[in-house]
N, C-alpha and C positions, 0 to 999 in steps of 0.2 A: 093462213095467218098473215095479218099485214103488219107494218112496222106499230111502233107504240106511237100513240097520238101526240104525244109531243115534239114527235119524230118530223124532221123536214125533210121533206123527199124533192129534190130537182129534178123537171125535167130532162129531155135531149137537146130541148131547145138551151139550158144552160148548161151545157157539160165540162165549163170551168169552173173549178172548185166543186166538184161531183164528192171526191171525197173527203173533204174538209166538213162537207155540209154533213152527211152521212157521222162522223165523229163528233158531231157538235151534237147530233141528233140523237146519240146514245149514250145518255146520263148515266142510268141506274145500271150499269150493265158488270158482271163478276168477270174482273182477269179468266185469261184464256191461259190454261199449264198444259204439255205436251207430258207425258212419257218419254217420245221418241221426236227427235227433231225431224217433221215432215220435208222430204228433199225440195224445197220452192224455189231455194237458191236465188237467184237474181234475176225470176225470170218476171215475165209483165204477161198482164192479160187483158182482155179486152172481148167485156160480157154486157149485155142487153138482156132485164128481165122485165116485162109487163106483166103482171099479176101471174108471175111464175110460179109453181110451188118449189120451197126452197129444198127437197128433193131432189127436184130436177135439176136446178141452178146450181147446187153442189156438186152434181154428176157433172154436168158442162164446164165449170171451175177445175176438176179434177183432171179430167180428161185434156184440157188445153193443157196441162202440165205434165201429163205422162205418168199420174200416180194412181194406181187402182186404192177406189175407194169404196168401205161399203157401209152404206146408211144404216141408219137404223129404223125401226118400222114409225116410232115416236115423235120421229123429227119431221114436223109438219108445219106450215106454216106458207104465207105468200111475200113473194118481194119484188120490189119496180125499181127501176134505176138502170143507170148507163153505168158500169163499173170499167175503167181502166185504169191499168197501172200496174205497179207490182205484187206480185201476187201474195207476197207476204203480208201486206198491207189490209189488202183485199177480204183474205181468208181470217186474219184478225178483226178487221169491223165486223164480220159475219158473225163468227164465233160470240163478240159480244152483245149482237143486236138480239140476235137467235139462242142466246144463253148454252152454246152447245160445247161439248168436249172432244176436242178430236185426239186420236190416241193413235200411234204408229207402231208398227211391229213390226218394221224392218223390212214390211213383204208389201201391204197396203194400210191403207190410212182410216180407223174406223170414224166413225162421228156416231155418239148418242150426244141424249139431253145430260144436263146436271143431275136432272132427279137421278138417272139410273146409273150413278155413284153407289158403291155396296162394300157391304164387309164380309170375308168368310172365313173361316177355319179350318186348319188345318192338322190334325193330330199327328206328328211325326215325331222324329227324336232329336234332341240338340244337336247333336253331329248333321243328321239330313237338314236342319234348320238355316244352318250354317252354310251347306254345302247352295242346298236353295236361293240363300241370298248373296252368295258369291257368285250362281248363275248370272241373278236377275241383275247384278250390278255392271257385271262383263256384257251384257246384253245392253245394257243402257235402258233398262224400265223400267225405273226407279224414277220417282218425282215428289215434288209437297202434297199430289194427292195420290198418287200412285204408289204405296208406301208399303213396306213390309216390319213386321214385330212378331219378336219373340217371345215367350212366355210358357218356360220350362218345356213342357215335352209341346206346346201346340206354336203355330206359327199362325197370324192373324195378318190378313191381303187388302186392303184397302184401295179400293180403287174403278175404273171402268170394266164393263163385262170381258171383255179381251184378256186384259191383263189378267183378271182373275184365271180365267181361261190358261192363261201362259204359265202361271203361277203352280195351279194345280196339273198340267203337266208335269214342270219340272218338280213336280212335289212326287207325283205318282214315279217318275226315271229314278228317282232318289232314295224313295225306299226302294225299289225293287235293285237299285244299284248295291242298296246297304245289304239287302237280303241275298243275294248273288255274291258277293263279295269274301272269301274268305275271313273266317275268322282266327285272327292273332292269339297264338300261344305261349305260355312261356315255360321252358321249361331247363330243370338243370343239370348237369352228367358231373359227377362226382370223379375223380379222378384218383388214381391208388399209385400208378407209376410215373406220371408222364406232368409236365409241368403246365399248368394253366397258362402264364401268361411269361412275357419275355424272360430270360436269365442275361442279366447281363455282366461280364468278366472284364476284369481287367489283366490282361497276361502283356509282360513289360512294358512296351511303349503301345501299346494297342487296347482297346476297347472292342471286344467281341460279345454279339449280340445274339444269342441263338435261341430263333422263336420256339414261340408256346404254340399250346396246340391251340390254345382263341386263334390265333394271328394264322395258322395253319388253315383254318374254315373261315376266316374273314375274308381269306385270300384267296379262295375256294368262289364263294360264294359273294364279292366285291363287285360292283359293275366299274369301279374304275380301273382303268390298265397300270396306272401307274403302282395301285395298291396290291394289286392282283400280280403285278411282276417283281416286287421289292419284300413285301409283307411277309414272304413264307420261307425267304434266304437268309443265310447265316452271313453277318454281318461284319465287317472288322475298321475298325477306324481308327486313321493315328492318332495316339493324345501328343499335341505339339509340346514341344520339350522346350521351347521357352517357356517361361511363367510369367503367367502375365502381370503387365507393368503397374509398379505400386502407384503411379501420378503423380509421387511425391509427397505422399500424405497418408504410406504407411498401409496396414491391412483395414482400415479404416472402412475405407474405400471400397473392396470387392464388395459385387454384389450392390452396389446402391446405382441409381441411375444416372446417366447422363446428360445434359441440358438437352440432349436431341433424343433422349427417351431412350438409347442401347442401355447396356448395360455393362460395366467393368467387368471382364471376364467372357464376354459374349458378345454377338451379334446381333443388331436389331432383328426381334421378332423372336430371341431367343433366351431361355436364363442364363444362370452366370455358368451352369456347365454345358453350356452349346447344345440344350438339346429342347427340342419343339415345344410350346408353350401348351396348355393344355386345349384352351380352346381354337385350337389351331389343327388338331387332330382329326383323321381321316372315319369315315365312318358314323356321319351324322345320320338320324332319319329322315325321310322325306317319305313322303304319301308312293313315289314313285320306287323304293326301293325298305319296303319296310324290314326287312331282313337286320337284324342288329347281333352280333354276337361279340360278348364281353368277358373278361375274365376277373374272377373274384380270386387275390390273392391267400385272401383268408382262410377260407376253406380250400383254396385249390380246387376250384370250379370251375365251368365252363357254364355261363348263362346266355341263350339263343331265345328270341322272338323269332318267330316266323307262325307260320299256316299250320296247321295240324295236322295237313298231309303228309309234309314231310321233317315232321318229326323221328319218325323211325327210320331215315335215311341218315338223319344226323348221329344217331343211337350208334347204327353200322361203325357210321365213319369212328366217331369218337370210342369205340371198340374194337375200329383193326389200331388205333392211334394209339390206346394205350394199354400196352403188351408189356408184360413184365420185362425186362431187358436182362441179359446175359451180365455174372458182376464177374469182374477181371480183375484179376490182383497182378499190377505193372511195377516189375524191378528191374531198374537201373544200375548198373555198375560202371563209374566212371574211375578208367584206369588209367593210370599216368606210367608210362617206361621210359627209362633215363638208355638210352640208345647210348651213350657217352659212357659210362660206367659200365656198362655191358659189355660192349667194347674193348674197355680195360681190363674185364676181368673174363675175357674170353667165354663171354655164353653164349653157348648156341642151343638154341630151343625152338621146337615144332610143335605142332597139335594138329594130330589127322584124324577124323572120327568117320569117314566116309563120307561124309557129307560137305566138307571143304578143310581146306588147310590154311595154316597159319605158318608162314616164316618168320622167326624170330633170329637175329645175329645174323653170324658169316657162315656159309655152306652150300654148296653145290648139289646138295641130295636133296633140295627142295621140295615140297607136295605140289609146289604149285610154280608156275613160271611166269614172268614177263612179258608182254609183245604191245610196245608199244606206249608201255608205262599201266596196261593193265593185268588184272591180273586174269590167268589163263589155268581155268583146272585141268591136271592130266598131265601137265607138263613141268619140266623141271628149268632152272635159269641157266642162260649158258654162262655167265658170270657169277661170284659170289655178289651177295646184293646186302649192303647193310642195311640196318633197319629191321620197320617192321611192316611187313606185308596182311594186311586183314580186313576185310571185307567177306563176309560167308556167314553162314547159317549154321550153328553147332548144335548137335542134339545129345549130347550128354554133357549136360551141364556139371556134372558133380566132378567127371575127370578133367574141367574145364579148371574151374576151380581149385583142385588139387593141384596141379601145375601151375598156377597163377600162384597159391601159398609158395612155391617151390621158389618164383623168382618174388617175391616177397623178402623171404628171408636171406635169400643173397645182397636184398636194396635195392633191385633193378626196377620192380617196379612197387605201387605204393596203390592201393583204393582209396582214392578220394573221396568219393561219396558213396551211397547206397542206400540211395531211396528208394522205400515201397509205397506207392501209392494204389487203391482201389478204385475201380471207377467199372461205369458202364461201358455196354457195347454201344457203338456209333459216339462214345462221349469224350471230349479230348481231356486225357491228364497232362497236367503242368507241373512240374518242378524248375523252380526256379530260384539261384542262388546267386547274388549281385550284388553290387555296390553303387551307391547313385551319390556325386557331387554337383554342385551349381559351380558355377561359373558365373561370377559378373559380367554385364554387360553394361558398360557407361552410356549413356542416352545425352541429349542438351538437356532433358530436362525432370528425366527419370531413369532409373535404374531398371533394369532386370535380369531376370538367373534365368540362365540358361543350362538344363537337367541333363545331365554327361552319366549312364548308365554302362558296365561294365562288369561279366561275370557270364554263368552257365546259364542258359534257359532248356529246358528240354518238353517238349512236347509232342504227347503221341494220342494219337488217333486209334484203338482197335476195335474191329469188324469181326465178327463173328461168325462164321460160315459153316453149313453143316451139308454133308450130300451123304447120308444114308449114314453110316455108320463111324464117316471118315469127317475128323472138323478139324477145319483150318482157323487161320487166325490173321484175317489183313491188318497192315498195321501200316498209319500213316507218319512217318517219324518227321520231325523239326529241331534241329540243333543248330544254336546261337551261342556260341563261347567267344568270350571276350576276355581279356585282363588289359589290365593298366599297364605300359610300358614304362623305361628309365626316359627316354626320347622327351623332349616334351618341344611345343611353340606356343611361341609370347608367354613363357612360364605355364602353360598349361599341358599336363601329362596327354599322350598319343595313347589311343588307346587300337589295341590290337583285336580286329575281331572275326571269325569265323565262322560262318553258315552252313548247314547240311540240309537238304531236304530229300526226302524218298519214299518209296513205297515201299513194302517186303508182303510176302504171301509166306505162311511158315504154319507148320504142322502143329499141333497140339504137342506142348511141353520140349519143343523145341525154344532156342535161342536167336536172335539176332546179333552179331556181331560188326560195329562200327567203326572204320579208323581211318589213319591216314594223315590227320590233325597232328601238326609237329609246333613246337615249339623254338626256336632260337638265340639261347642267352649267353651275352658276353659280361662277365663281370672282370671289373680287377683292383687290384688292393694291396697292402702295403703293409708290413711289418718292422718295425724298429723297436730299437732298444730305449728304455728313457733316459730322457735328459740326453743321452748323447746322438739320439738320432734326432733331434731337435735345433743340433749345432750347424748352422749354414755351411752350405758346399761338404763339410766332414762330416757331416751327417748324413750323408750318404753311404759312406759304406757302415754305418752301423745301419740301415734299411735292407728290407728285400721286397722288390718290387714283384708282383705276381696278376699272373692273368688267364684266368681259364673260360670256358666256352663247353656248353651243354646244349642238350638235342634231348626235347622233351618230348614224346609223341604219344597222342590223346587216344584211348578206345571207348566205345561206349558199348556195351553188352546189357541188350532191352532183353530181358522173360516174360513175357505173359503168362497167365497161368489163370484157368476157369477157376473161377470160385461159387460156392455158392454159400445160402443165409442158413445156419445152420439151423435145426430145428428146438424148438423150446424145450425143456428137459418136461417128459410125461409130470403131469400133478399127482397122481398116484405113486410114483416113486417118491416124491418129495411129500407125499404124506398131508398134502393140502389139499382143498378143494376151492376153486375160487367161484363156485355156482353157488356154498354154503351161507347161510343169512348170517347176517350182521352180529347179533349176538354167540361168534362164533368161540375160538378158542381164546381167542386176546380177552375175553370181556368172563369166561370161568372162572369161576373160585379155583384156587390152591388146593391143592392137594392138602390133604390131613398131616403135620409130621409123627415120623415114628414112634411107636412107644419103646418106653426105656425100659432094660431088664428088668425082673422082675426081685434081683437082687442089691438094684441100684434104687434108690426113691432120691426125689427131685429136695432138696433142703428147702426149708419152709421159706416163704419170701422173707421174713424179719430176719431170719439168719444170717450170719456176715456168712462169706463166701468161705468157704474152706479151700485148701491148698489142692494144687491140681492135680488130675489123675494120673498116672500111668498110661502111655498110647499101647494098647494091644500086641503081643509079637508080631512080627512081621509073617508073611506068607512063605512059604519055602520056595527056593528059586524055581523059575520055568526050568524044564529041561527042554537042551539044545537038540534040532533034529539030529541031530548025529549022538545022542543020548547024555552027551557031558552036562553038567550042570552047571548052569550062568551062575555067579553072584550079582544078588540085586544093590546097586550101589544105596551107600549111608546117603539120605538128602540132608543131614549134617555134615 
């Protein structure tokens, strides 16, 4: 093939302006489009052809530049000319004198003609369609004719034989990727004990969080660490006892935003109760971790995507997870003994059950002794010891109790509360009894209260333990007493407060016993006469000035005690059936009423009513088991 006839071809003898001429000389000729940008970079070349076939001359072009190339069988033709220069240049006059495509795949550089530009199709699935053309885009071999389209389940390639070629590879990787690939299930575990998604509490100044069983297998099965080590622990967080500030403009305000986008009440990124915004939350999909497990509050479900394989591994988990729980019935007895009045009225009292002792008053025959300020079983004090000594484990509660009535009725000591509360095993009950004031805070430019809480908090944790025939009962105890004192600064009351923490291990239907929590009040006060204890300086001796001082000391006595759900009364005893259809007893006729003697007839209905009857004599009395005879009383 030689150049078109309108084509100026320069000899060697002029090899200035070789390629000006050469461009002038190809009119009619169609842009040259790559797929792949062939590497030519900045290099120059420098070629001689005399009635070369442009075969060969594209082999020699290639080759000075380091690129493997492979022709195509079509591309025929002859070309003359001294070519140097860059090779970019170069390999574009070519392309458009020679009408040819060159197309790169990264590896080598093909070259056919135009003609053998083609379409094919491909039957695959949207998803593979998808996956296809996100290969061929990350590869870079994609162009204005090297084109891909979609069209419902088929994908259509336009382009040079290669790419086609490349195309339908990653077409064939991509089903058989899809067909390989596990397929996603969904499915969902119903839950009868155990709570699907967080509970979250508020016990005094804290916020405690204690996961679900979602957040249990999220955190199982999370590839991040942060979720995986956070996700499945029980939680507690201080609620800050300031309130936050009104800005001057009242409750208006909470909750709307601020010029910098926070938010009154919260921190950027957060609402107004400080906690993660929704789509901020951990546990998004990705192609790389499809695993998703969610909790439906509603039903109290558990809904899991994953593989099908292992489905029946999640079934396991979420049925050793939800196990009916041990129900406990948790009493508190919070006693107060006035150690001062006891004192005064000479009480001395103990309590030894074999299992620990209680010194109460003054006495030297102690069950239990001192060394060191603790207490010591087995031994007796070498001193009288006032007070009250307790700390132990009582297991007959009833003669506990009867002695506690005993200093009761003397006034020494007093039950302040007694609550029962129910709860699960491993589940903490609270009681709590308080009193909460604010406190102003002046600001330059706003106000706020600051939340002053004061009173009993009691919380316990019980564990349930069984070893064959013998069951104990761990119990994590938390006591927080607090009162308001007389004291106060800058006018504001002092408030007095005392902490307990401990663990106990105790036997079924045994006791814990708490103490040691003392009290210390000095009151005093003043009596006069009127009108004349009112008279300056001589009003004094019509007063009597007085001042006493008491010693309160606190016990707490925790029972546990197994409960369980008691069973529904049999429907045969109750005479119901609830399997029985719809048109049951509620929906029968009445019963027929009695008929009337046969010496009584009913007065015609026109009859005015006649005067009333006589009620029938009475029945003769029951006789009493001992054979006397009751009288039935007149209900006159």
């Amino acid at each position: 093939m030689s150049l078109p006839k309108d084509s100026v071809v320069v000899r060697k003898a002029a090899r200035v302006g070789v390629a000006a001429a050469i461009a002038a000389a190809l009119i009619a000729a169609a842009p040259q489009v790559r797929a792949g940008e062939v590497p030519l970079g900045a290099r120059n070349v420098d070629l001689t052809a005399r009635e070369q076939p442009i075969a060969q001359f594209l082999q020699n072009f290639y080759n000075q530049i380091g690129v493997p190339v492979v022709i195509s069988s079509q591309v025929a033709g002859t070309i003359n000319g001294v070519f140097r220069g860059p090779a970019a240049k170069i390999d574009a006059d070519i392309s458009k004198a020679f009408d040819l495509v060159t197309y790169y795949d990264g590896g080598a550089a093909y070259v056919y003609t135009a003609a053998q530009l083609s379409s094919r199709s491909f039957p695959i699935s949207g998803s593979a369609s998808r996956r296809v053309d996100r290969a061929a885009r990350q590869l870079g071999l994609l162009d204005n004719r090297n084109t891909l389209r979609a069209t419902g389940d088929m994908l259509v390639a336009t382009g040079a034989p290669r790419f086609l070629q490349q195309v339908d590879e990653l077409a064939r990787g991509g089903v058989q990727a899809e067909a390989a690939s596990p397929t996603l299930q969904y499915r969902v575990f119903y839950l009868r004990y155990g709570w699907a998604d967080d509970v979250n509490l508020t016990v005094g100044a804290k916020q405690v969080t204690i996961p679900g069983v979602a957040s249990i297998i999220r955190s199982l099965v999370s590839s991040d660490p942060n979720e995986r080590a956070g996700a499945a622990a029980r939680s507690e967080t201080p609620i800050p006892a300031a309130v936050q500030g009104l800005r001057g403009q009242g409750l208006a305000t909470l909750g709307t935003p601020n010029p910098g986008g926070a938010f009154y009440g919260g921190q950027d990124g957060q609402g107004t109760l400080g906690m993660p915004l929704a789509n901020e939350q951990t546990g998004v999909y990705s192609p790389q971790n499809p695993v998703r497990v969610q909790a439906d509050t509603r039903l109290n479900a558990v809904i899991v995507r994953d593989v099908a394989e292992r489905m029946s591994a999640y079934e396991e988990l979420v049925r050793a997870l939800d196990v009916e729980p041990q129900l406990l019935e948790v009493e508190a007895a919070i006693i107060d003994i006035d150690t001062t009045k006891a004192r005064d009225l000479g009480v001395n009292w103990r309590f030894d059950d074999g299992n620990g002792g209680i010194q109460f008053g003054r006495g030297p025959d102690a069950p239990a002794g001192l060394e060191d300020g603790n207490l010591v079983r087995g031994k007796t004090s070498p001193k009288p010891y006032q007070g009250l000594v307790a700390s132990t484990i009582i297991g007959n509660g009833d003669y506990f109790a009867a002695r506690l009535n005993a200093l009761e009725t003397e006034g020494v000591a007093r039950v302040v509360s007694r609550p029962q509360i129910v709860t699960l095993s491993n589940v903490e009950a609270v009681f709590e009894n308080s009193r909460d004031f604010y406190v102003r805070l002046a600001g330059e430019r706003d106000v706020d209260l600051f939340n002053v809480t004061a009173g009993t908090t009691l919380r316990v944790t019980p564990h349930v333990t069984r070893d064959g025939t013998q069951t104990r009962i761990r119990m994590l105890v938390t006591i927080e007493d607090g009162s308001l004192t007389n004291a106060s600064v800058d006018n504001i009351p002092v408030v007095r407060r005392a902490a307990l923490n401990t663990q106990a291990l105790i036997q079924e239907g045994q006791s814990l016993l708490l103490g040691g929590m003392t009290v210390q009040s000095d009151t005093t006060g003043s009596q006069k006469i009127p009108v004349l204890g009112n008279i300056p300086v001589l009003g004094n001796l019509f007063k009597v000035q007085s001042r006493s001082s008491g010693r309160i000391e606190r016990m707490f006595l925790i029972t546990p005690r197994l409960a369980s759900i008691a069973a529904p009364r049999s429907t045969t005893q109750a005479g119901l059936r609830y399997d029985a259809p719809a048109s049951g007893f509620e929906n029968a006729p009445l019963p027929a009423a009695p008929k009337l003697p046969s010496d009584r007839k009913p007065p015609p209905k026109s009859a005015p009513r006649g005067p009333a009857q006589p009620l029938p004599p009475a029945p003769p009395p029951a006789p009493e088991p001992n054979g006397t005879m009751k009288p039935i009383p007149n209900p006159s």
